[in-house]
N, C-alpha and C positions, 0 to 999 in steps of 0.2 A: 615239338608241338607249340602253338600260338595260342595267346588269348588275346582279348579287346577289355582294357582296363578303363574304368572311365572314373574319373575322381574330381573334383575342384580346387580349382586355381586359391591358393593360401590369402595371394595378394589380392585378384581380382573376382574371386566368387564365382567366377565361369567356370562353365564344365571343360573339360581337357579329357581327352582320349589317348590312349598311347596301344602299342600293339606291342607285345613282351612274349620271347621264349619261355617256357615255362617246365618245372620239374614237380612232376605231383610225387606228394610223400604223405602215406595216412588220410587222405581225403582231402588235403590242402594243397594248393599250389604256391614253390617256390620260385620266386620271380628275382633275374640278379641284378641289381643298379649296377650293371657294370658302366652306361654309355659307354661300349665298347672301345672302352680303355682309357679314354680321354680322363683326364687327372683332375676333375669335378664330378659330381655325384649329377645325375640325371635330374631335372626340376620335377617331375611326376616323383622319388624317393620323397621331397620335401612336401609336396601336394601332399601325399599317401600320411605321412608320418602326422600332421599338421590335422587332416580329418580321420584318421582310424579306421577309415574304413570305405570301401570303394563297389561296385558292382564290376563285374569280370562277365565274357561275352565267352564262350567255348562253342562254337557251331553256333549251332541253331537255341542252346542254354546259356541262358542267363540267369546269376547268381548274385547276392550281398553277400561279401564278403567281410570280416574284420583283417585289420592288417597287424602284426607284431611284427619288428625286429629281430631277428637272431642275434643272439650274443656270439661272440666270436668260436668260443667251442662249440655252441650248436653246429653254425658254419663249419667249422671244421671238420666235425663228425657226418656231414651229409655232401659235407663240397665234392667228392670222388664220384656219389651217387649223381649231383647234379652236372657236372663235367661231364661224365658220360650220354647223360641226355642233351647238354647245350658242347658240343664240344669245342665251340669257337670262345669258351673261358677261359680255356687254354691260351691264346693269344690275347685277350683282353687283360689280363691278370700280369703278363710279360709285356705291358704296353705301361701298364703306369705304377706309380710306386702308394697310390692310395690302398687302404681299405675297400677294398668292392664289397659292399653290404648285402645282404639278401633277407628279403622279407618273406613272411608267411603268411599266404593269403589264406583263411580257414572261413568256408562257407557258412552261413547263420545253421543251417539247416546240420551239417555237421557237429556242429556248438549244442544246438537244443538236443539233437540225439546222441550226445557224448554224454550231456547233464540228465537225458531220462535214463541211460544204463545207470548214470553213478547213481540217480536215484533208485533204481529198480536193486542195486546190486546192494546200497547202504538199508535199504525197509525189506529187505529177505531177511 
């Protein structure tokens, strides 16, 4: 699956678009800086990281997103799950010898109805 990522340029304040494979897990989408393999991180990883947070385009939906970083055991423990949905990380990941990062895109609307359970579950 694809989304349409759109965030702002660090350096130049412009908008930037990028179009990314994506692996949903828990109502987020994981997106992989791989730049298909090439041995620098993708300028959109540096965009994302830089403003925290991006709008993502899935069909005809459009969402706010916040972005995190995985730590590397996150990564670890979802990488198999994510492989299986993008399976050309399989040859990105044997193309260079970096780190390929992966972020978590988590929808606003996922955020506030994550924090109205933990409220509803912490005032029962």
């Amino acid at each position: 699956p694809m989304l349409s990522m759109a965030t702002v340029g660090r350096k130049s304040g412009k908008p930037r678009t990028v179009q990314l494979a994506y692996h949903e897990d828990d109502g987020s989408y994981l997106v992989v800086a791989s730049a298909m393999g090439q041995e620098h991180h993708p300028a959109w990883r540096y965009n994302l990281e830089a403003a925290g947070e991006a709008t993502v385009q899935l069909r005809v939906e459009t969402k706010k997103v916040t972005a995190v970083l995985l730590t590397d055991e996150e990564k670890a423990h979802l990488w198999d799950a994510i492989a299986e949905t993008i399976p050309q990380m399989h040859t990105y990941v044997d193309r260079t010898s970096r780190n390929i990062r992966v972020v978590r895109l988590t929808p606003e609307w996922t955020t506030r109805t994550g924090l109205l359970r933990l409220w509803a579950v912490e005032s029962a």
